[in-house]
Structures are given as structure tokens and as C-alpha cells.
N, C-alpha and C positions, 0 to 999 in steps of 0.2 A: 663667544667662540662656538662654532659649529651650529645657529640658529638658522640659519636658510638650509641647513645638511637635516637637521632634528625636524624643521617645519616640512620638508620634502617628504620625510618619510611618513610622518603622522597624516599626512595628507593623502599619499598613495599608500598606506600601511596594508590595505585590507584586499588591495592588488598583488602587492608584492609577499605578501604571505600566499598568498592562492600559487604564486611560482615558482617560491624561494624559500619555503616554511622550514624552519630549523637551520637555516643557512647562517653567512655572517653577510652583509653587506659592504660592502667600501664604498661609501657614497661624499662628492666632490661637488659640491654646489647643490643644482638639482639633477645631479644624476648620481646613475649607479650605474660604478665603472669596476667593479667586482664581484664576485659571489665566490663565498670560499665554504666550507665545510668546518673549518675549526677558525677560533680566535689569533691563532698562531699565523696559521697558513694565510689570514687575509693582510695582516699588519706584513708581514716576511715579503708577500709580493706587492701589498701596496705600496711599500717605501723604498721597493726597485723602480718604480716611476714617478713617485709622487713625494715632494719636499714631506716631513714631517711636520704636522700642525696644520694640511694643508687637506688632510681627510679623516672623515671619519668611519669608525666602525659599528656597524650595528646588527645587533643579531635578530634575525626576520623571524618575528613571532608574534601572535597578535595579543591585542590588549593594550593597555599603559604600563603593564610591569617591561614590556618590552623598551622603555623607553623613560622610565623613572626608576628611582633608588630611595628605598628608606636606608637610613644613616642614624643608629641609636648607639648607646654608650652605657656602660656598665659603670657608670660612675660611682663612688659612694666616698662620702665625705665624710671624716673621720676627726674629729678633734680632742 
């Protein structure tokens, strides 16, 4: 889900920071058919035209943290 929207922007990452740094993206294939200012405001007017599941959001910042998540857990096992 989302890899030709994920591969689009990794590809033009270092453009669209130079235009749109701090912004949110709404990106629909290989375009970007939004730029909003908060996480809210992009998802609020993208899903006024756009099916949900059918875009993605990404916030225009460079680097890989723009575009990766670590995911840890405080587990602790107890018996």
C-alpha cells in the first residue's frame, strides 16, 4: 500500500523539501496534489476529494526519519 506514493517522494525528496519544508504532502500516485501546513488540515481536505486509502500523507522534511518509524516496546516478561 502506498509504494509508488513512498517511492515518488524518496525520489523527489530533496526537491520538494527545497519547496515545501515543514509542510504535509498529499501525494496520489506520483503526484502531489496537496501541501497543507498541519497533519489535520491535509487529511480534512484530502478526503473532500479523494476516496480514503487512495492517498497518502507525508510530512516534507528531509532525511529517512521523514519517511521511516522505529517501533520499540517496553516489554518485560514476568513469571
Amino acid at each position: 500500500m502506498f509504494e509508488k506514493e513512498l517511492k515518488f517522494f524518496i525520489k523527489h525528496q530533496k526537491e520538494l523539501v527545497s519547496k515545501h519544508r515543514g509542510k504535509v504532502l498529499v501525494i496520489v500516485g506520483d503526484e502531489v496534489v496537496g501541501v497543507y501546513s498541519t497533519m489535520l488540515q491535509a487529511y480534512t481536505e484530502a478526503q473532500k476529494s479523494h476516496k480514503l486509502g487512495t492517498f497518502m500523507l507525508q510530512p516534507c522534511k528531509p532525511g529517512p526519519e521523514a519517511y521511516t518509524a522505529t517501533i520499540s516496546t517496553n516489554c518485560i516478561a514476568v513469571s
